[in-house]
mmCIF file of the N, C-alpha and C atoms, coordinates in Angstrom:
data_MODEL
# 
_entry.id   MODEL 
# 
loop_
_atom_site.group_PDB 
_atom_site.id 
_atom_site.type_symbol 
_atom_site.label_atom_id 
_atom_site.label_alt_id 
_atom_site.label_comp_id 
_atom_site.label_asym_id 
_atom_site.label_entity_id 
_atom_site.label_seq_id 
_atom_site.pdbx_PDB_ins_code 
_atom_site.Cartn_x 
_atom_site.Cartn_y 
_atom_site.Cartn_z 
_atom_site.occupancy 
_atom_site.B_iso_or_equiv 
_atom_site.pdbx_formal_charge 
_atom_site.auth_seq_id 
_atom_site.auth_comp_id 
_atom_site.auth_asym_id 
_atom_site.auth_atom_id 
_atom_site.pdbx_PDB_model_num 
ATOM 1   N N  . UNK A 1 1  ? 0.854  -1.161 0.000  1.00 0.00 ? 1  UNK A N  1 
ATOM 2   C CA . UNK A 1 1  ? 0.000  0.000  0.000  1.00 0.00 ? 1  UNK A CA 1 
ATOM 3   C C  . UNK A 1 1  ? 0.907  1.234  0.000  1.00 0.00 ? 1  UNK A C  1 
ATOM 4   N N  . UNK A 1 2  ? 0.237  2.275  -0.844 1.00 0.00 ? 2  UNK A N  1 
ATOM 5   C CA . UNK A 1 2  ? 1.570  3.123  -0.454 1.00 0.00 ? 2  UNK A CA 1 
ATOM 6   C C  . UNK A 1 2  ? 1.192  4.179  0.767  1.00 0.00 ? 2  UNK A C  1 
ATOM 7   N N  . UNK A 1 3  ? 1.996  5.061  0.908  1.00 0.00 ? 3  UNK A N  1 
ATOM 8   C CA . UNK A 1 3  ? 1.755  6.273  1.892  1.00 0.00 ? 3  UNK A CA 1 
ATOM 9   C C  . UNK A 1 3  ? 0.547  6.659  1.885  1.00 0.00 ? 3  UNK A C  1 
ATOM 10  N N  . UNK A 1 4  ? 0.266  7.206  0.496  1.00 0.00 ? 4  UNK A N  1 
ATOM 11  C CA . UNK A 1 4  ? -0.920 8.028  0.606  1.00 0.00 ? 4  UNK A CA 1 
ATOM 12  C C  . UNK A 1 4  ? -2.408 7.428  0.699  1.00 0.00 ? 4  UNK A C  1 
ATOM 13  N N  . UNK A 1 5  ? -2.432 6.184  0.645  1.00 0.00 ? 5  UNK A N  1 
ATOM 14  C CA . UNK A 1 5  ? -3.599 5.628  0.465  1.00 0.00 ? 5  UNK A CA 1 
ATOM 15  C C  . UNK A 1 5  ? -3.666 4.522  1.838  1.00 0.00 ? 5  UNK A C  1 
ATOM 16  N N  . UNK A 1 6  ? -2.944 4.971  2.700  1.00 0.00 ? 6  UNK A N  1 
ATOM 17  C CA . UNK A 1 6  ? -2.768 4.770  4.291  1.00 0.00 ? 6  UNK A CA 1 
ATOM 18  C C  . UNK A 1 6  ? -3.162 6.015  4.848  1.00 0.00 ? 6  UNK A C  1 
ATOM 19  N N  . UNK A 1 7  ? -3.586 6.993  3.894  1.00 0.00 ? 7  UNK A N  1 
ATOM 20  C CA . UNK A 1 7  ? -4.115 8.146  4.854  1.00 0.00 ? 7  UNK A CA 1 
ATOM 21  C C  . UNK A 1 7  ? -5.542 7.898  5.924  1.00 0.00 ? 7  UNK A C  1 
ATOM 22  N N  . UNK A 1 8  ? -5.865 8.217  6.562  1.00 0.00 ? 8  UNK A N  1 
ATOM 23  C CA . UNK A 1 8  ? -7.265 8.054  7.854  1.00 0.00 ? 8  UNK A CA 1 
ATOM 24  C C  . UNK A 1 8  ? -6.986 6.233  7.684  1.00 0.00 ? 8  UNK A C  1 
ATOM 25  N N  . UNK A 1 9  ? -6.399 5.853  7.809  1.00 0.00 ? 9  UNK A N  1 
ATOM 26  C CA . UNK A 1 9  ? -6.657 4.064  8.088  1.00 0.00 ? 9  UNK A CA 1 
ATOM 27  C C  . UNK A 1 9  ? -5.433 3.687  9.846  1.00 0.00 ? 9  UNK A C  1 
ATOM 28  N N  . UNK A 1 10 ? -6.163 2.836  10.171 1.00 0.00 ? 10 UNK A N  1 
ATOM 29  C CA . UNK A 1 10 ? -5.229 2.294  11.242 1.00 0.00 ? 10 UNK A CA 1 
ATOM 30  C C  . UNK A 1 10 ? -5.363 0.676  10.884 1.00 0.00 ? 10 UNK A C  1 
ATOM 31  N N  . UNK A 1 11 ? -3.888 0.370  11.302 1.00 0.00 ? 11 UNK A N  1 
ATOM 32  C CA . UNK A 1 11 ? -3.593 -0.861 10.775 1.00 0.00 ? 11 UNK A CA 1 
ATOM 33  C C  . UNK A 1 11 ? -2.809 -1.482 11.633 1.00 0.00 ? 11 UNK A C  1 
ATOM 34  N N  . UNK A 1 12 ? -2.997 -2.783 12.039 1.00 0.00 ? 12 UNK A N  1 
ATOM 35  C CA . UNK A 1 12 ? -2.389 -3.528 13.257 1.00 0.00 ? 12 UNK A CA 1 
ATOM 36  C C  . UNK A 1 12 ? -0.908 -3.567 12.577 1.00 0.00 ? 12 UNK A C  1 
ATOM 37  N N  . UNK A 1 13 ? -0.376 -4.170 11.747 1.00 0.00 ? 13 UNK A N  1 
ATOM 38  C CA . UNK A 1 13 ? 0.699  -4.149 10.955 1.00 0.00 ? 13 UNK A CA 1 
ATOM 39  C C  . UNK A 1 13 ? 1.578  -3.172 10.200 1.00 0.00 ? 13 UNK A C  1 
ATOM 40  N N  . UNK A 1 14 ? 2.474  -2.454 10.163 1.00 0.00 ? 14 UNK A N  1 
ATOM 41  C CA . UNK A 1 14 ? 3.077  -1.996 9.219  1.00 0.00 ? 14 UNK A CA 1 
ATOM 42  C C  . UNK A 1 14 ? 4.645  -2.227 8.740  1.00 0.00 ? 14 UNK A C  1 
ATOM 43  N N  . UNK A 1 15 ? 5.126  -2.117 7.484  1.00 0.00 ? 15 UNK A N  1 
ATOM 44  C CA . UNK A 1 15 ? 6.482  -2.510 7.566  1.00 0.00 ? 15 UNK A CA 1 
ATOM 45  C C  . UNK A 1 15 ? 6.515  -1.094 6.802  1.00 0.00 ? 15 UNK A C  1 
ATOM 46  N N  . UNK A 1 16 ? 8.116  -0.301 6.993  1.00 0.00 ? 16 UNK A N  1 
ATOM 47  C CA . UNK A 1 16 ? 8.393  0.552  6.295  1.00 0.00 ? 16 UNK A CA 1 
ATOM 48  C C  . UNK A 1 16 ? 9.892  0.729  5.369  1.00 0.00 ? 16 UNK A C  1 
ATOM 49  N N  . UNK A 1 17 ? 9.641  0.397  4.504  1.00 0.00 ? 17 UNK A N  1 
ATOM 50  C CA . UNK A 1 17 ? 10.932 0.482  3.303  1.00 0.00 ? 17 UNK A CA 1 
ATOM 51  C C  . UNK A 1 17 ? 11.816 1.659  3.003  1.00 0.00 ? 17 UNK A C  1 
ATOM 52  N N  . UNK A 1 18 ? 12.783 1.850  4.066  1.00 0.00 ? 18 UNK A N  1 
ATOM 53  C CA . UNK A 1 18 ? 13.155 3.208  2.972  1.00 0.00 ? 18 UNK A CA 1 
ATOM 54  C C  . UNK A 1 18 ? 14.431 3.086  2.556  1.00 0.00 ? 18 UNK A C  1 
ATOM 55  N N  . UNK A 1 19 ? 14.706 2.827  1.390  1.00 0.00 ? 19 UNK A N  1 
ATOM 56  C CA . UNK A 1 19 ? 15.659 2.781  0.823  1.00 0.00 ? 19 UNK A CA 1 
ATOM 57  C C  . UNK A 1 19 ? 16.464 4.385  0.235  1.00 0.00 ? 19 UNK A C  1 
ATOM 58  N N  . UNK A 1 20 ? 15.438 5.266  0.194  1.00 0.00 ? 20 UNK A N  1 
ATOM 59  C CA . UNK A 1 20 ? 16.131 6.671  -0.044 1.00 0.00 ? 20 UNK A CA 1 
ATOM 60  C C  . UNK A 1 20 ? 15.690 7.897  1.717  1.00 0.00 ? 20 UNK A C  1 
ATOM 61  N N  . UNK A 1 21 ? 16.368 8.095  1.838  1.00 0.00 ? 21 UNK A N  1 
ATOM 62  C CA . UNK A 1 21 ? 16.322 9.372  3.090  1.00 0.00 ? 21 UNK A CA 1 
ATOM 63  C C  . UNK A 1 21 ? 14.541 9.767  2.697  1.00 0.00 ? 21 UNK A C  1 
ATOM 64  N N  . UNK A 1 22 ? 14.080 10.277 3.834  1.00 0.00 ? 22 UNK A N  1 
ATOM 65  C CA . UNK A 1 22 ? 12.630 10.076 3.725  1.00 0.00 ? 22 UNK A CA 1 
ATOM 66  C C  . UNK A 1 22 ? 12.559 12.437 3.252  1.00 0.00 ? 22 UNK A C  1 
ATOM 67  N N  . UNK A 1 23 ? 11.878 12.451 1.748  1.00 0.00 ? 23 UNK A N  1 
ATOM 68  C CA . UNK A 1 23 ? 11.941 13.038 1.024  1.00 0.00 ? 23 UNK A CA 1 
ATOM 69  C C  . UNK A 1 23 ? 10.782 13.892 0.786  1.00 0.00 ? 23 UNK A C  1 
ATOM 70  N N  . UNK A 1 24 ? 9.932  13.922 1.745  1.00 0.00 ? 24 UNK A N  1 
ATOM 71  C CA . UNK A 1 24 ? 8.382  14.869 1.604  1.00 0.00 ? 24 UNK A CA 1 
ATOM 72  C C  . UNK A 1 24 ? 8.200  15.220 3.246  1.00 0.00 ? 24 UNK A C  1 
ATOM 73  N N  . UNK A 1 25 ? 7.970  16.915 3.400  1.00 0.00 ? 25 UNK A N  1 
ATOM 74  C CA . UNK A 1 25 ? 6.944  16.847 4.561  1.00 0.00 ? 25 UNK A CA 1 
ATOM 75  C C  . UNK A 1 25 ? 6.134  16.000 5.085  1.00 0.00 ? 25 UNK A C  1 
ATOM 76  N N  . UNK A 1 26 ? 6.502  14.979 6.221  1.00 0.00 ? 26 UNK A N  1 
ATOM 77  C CA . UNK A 1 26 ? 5.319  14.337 6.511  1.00 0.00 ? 26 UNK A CA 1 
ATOM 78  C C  . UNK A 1 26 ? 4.860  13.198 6.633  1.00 0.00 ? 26 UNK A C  1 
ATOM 79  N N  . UNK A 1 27 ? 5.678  12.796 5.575  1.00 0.00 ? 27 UNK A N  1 
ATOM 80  C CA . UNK A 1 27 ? 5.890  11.225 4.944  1.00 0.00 ? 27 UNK A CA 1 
ATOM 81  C C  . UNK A 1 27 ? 6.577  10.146 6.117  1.00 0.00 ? 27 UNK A C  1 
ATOM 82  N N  . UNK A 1 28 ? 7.185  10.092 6.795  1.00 0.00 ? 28 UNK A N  1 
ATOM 83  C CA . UNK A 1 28 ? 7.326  9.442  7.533  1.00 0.00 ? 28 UNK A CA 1 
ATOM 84  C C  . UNK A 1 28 ? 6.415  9.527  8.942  1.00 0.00 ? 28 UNK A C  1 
ATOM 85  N N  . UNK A 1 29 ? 6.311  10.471 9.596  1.00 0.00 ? 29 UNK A N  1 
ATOM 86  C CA . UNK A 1 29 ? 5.187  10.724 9.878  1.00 0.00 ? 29 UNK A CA 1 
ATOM 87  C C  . UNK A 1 29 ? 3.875  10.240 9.920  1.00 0.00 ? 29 UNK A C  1 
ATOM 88  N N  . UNK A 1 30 ? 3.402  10.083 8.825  1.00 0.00 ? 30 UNK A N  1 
ATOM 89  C CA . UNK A 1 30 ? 1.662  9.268  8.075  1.00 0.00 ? 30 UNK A CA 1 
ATOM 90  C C  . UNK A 1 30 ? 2.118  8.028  8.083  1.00 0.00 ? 30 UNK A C  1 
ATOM 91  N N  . UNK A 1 31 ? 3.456  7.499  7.797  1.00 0.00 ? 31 UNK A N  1 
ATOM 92  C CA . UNK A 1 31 ? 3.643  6.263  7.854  1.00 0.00 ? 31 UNK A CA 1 
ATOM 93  C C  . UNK A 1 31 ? 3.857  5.085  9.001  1.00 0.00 ? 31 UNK A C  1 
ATOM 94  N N  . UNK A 1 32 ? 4.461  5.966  9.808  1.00 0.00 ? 32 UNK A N  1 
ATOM 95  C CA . UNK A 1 32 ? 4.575  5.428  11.340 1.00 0.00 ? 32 UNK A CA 1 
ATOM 96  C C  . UNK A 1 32 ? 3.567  5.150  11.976 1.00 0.00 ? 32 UNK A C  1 
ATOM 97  N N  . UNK A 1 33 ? 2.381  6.787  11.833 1.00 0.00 ? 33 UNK A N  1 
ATOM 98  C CA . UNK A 1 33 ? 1.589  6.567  12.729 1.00 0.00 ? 33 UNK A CA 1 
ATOM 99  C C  . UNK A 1 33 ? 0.084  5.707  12.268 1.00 0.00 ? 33 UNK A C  1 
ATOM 100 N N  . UNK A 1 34 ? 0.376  5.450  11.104 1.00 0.00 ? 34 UNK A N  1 
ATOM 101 C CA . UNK A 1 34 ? -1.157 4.347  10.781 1.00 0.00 ? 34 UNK A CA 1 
ATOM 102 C C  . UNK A 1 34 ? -0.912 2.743  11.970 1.00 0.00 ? 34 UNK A C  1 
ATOM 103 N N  . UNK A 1 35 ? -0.041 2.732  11.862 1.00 0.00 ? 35 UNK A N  1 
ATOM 104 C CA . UNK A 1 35 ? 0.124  1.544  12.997 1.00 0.00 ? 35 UNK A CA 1 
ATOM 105 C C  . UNK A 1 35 ? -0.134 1.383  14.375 1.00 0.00 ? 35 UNK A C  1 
ATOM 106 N N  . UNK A 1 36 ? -1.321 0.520  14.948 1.00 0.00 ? 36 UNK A N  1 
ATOM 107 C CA . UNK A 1 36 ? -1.972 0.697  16.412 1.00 0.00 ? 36 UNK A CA 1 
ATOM 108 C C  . UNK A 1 36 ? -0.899 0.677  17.129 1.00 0.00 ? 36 UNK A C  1 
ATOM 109 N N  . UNK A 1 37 ? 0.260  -0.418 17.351 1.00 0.00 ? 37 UNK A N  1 
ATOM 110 C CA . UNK A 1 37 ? 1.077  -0.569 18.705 1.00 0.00 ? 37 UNK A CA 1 
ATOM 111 C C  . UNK A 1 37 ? 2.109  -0.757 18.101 1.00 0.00 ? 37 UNK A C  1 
ATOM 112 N N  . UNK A 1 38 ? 3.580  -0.446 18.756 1.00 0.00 ? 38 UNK A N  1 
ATOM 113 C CA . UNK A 1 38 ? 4.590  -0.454 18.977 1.00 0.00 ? 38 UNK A CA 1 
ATOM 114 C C  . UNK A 1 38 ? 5.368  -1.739 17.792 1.00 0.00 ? 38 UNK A C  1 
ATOM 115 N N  . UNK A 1 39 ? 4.573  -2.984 18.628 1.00 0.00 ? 39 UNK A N  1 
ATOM 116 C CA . UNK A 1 39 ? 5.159  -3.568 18.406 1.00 0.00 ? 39 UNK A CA 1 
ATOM 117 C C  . UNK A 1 39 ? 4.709  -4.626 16.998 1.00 0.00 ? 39 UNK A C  1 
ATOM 118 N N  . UNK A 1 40 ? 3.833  -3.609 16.283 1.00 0.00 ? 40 UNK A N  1 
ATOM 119 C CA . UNK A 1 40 ? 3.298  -3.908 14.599 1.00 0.00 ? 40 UNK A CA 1 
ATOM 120 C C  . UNK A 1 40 ? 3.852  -3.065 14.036 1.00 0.00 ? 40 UNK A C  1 
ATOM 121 N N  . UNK A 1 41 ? 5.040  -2.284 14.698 1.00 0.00 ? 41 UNK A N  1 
ATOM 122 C CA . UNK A 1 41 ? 5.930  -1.245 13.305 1.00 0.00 ? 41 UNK A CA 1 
ATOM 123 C C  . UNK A 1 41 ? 7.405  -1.814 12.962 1.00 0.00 ? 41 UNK A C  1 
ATOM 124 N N  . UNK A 1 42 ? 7.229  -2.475 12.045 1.00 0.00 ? 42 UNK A N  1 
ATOM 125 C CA . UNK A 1 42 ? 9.311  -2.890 11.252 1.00 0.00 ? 42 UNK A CA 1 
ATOM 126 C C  . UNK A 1 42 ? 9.407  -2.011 10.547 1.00 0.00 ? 42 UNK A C  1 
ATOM 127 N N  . UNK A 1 43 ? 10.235 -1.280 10.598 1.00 0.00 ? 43 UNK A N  1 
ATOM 128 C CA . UNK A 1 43 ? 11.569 -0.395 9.835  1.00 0.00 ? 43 UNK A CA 1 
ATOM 129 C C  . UNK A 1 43 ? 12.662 -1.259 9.166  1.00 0.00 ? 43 UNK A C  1 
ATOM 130 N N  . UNK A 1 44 ? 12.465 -1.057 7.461  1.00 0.00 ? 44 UNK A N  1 
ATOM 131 C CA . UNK A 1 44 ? 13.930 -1.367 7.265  1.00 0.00 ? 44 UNK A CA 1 
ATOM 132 C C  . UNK A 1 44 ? 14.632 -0.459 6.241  1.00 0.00 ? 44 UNK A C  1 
ATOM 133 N N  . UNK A 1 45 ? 15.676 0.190  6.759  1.00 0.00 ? 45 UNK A N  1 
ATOM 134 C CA . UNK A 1 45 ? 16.577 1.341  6.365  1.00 0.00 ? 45 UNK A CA 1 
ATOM 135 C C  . UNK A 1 45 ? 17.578 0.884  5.640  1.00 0.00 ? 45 UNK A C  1 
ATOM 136 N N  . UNK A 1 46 ? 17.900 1.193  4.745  1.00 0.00 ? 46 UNK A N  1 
ATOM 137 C CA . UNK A 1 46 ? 18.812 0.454  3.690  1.00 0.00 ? 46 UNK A CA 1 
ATOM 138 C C  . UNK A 1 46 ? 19.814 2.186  3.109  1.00 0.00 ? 46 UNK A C  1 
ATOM 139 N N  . UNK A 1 47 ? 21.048 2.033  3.685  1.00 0.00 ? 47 UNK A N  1 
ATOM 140 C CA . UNK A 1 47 ? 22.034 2.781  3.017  1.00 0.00 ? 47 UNK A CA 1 
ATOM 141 C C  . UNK A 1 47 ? 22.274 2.872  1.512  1.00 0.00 ? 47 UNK A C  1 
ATOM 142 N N  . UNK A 1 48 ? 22.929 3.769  1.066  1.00 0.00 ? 48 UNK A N  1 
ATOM 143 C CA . UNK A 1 48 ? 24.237 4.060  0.003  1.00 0.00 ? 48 UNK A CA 1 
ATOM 144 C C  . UNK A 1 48 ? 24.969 2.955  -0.769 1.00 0.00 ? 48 UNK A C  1 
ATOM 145 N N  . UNK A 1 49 ? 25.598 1.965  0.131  1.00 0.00 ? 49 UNK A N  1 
ATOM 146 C CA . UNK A 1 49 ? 26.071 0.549  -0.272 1.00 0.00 ? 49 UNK A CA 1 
ATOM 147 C C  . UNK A 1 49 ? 25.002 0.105  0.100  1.00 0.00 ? 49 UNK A C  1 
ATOM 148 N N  . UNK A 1 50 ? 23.957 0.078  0.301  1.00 0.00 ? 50 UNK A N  1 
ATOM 149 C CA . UNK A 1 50 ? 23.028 -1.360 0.194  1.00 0.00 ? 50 UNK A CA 1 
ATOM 150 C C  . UNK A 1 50 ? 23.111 -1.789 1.396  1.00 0.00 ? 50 UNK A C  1 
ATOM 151 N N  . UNK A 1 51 ? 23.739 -1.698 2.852  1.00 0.00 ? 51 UNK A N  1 
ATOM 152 C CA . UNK A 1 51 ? 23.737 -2.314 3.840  1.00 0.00 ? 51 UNK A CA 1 
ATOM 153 C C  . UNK A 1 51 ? 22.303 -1.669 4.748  1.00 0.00 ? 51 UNK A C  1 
ATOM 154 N N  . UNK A 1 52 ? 21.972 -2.780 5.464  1.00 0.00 ? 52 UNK A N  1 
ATOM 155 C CA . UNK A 1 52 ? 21.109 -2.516 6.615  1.00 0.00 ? 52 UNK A CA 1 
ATOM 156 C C  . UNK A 1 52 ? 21.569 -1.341 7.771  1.00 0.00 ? 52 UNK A C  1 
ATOM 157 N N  . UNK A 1 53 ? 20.745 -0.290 8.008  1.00 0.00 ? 53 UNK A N  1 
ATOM 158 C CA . UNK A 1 53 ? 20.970 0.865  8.794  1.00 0.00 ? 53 UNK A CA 1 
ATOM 159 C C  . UNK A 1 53 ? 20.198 0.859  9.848  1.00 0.00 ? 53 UNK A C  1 
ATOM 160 N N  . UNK A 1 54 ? 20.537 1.819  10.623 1.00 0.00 ? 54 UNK A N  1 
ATOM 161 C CA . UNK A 1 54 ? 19.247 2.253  11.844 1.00 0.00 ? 54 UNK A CA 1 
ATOM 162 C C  . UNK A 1 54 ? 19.260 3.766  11.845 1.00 0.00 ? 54 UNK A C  1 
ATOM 163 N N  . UNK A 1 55 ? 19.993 3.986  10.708 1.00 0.00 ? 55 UNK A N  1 
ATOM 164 C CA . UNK A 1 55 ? 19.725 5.860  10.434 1.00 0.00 ? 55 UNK A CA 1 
ATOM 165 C C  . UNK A 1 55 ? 18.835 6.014  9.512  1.00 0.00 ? 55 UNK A C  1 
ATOM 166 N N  . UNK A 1 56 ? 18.492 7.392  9.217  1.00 0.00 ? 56 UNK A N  1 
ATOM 167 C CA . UNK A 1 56 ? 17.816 7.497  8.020  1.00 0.00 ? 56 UNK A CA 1 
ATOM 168 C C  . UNK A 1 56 ? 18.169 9.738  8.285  1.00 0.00 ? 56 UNK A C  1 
ATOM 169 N N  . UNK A 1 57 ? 18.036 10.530 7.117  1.00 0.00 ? 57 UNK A N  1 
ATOM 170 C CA . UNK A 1 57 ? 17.653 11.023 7.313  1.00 0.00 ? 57 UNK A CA 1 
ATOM 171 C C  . UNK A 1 57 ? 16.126 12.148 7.341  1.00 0.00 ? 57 UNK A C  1 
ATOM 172 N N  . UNK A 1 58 ? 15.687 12.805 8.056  1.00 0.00 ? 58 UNK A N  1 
ATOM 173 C CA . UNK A 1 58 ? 14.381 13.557 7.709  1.00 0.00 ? 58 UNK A CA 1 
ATOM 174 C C  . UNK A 1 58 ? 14.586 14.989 8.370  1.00 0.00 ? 58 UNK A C  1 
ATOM 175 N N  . UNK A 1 59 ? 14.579 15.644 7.562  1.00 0.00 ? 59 UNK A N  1 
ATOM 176 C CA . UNK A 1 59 ? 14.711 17.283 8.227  1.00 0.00 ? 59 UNK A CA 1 
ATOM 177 C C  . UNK A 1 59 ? 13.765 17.514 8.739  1.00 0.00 ? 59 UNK A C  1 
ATOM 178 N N  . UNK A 1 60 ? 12.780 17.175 8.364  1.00 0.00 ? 60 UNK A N  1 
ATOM 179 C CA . UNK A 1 60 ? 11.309 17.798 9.507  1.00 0.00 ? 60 UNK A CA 1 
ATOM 180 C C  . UNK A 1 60 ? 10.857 17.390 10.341 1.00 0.00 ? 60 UNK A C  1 
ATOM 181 N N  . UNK A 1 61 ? 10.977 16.248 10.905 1.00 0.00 ? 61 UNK A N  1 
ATOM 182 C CA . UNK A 1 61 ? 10.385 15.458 11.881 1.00 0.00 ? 61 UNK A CA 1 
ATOM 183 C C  . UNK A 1 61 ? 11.257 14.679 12.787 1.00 0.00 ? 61 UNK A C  1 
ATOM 184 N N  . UNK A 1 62 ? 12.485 15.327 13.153 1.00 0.00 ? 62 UNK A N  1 
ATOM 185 C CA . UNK A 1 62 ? 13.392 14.676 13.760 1.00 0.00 ? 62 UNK A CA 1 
ATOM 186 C C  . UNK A 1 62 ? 12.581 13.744 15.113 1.00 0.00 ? 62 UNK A C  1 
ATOM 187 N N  . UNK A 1 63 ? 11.514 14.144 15.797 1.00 0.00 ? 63 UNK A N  1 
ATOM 188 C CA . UNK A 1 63 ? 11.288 13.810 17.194 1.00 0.00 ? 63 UNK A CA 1 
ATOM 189 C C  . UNK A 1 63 ? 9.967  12.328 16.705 1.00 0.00 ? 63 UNK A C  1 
ATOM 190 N N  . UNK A 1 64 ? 9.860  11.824 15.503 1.00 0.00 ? 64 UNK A N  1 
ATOM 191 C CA . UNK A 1 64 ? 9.206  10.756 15.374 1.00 0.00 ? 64 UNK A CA 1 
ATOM 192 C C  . UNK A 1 64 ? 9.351  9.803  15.524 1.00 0.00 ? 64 UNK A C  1 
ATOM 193 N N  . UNK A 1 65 ? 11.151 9.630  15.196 1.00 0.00 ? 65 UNK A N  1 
ATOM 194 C CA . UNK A 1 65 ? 11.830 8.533  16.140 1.00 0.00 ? 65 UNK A CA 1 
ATOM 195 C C  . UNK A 1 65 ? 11.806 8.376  17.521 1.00 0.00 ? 65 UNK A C  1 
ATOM 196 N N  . UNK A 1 66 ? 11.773 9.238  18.231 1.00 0.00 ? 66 UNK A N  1 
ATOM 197 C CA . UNK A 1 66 ? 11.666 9.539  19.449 1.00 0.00 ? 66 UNK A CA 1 
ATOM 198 C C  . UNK A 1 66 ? 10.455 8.088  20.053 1.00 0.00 ? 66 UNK A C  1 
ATOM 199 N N  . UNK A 1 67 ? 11.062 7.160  20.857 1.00 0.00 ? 67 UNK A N  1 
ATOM 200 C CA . UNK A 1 67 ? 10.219 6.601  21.493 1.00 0.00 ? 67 UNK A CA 1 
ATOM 201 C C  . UNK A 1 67 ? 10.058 5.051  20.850 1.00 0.00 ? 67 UNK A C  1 
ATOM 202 N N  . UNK A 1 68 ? 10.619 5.417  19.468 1.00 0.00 ? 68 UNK A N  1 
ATOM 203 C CA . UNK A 1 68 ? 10.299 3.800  18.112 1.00 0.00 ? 68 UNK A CA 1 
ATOM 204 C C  . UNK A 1 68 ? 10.785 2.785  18.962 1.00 0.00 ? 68 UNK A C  1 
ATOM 205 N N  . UNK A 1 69 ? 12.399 2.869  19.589 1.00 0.00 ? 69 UNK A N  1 
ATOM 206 C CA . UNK A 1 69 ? 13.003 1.719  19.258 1.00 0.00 ? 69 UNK A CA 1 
ATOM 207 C C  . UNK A 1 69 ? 13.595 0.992  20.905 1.00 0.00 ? 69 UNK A C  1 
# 
């Protein structure tokens, strides 16, 4: 499903792909929070070389991580 068509929905499950630095107002944001609990949100962050990360960057929403992990 993508971002935008997760808008007004809550969903026991979510996984989130980001393979490029997260690139729109917001967007990570709408994506995190469609998910009821904690522990129905996977993140997987994929670097530059292709390796598995636990960074990402987002200029606008630094404090959404706040609390994820």
């Amino acid at each position: 499903m993508t971002n935008n068509k997760s808008q007004g929905q809550s969903l026991k499950n979510v996984g989130i792909y980001l393979s490029i630095p997260v690139f729109s107002h917001g967007q990570l944001y709408v994506a995190i929070y469609r998910v009821t609990s904690k522990q129905g949100l996977k993140i997987l962050i994929v670097n530059g070389d292709g390796e598995n990360t636990n960074t990402t960057s987002n200029d606008v929403y630094h404090k959404v991580f706040c609390n994820v992990f």
